[in-house]
C-alpha positions as a Markdown table, in Angstrom:
| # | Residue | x | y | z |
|---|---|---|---|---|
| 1 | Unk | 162.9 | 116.9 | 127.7 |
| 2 | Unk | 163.4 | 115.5 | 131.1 |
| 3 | Unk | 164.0 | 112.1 | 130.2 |
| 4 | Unk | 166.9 | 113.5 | 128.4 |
| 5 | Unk | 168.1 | 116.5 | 130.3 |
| 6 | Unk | 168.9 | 113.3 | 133.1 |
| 7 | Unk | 170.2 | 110.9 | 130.5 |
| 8 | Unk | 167.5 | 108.2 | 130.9 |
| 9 | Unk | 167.4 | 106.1 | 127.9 |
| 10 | Unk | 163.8 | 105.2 | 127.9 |
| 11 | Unk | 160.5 | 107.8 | 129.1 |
| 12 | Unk | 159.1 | 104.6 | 131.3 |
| 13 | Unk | 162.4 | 105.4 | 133.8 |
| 14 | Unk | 162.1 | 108.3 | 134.0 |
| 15 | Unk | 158.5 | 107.6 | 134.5 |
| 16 | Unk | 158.1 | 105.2 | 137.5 |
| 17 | Unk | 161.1 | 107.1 | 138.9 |
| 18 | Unk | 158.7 | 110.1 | 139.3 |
| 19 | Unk | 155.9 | 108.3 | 140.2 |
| 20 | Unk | 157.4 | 107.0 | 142.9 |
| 21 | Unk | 158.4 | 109.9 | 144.5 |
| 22 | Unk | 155.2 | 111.7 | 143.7 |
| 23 | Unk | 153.5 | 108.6 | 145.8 |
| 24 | Unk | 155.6 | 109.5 | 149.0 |
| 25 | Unk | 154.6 | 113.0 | 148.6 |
| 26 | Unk | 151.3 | 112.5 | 148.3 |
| 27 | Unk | 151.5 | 110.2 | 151.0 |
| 28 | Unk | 153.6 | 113.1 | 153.3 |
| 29 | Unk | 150.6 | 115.6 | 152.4 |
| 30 | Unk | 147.8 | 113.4 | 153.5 |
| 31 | Unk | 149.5 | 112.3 | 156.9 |
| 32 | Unk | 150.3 | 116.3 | 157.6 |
| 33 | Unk | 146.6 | 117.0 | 156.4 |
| 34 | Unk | 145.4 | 114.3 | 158.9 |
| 35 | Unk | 147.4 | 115.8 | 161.7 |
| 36 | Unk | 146.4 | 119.1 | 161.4 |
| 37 | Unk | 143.0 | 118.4 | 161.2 |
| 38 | Unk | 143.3 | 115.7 | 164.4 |
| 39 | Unk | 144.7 | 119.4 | 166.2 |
| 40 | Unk | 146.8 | 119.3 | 168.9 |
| 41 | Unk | 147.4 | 116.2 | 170.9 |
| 42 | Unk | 146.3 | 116.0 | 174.7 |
């Protein structure tokens, strides 16, 4: 339903495309879980 609802011919673009971004999510959680855990700094 996505693939199509964004006109992507084939599932694997629509695919990677959302892979991708879900890697620099992931990415932005962990960091901000790191911080917060580091607390403040000095």
């Amino acid at each position: 339903m996505i693939k199509e609802l964004l006109g992507h011919a084939h599932i694997s673009i629509t695919a990677n495309t959302y892979a991708h971004v879900r890697l620099h999510l992931q990415r932005d959680a962990i960091e901000r879980m790191g911080d917060a855990l580091d607390g403040p700094e000095p």
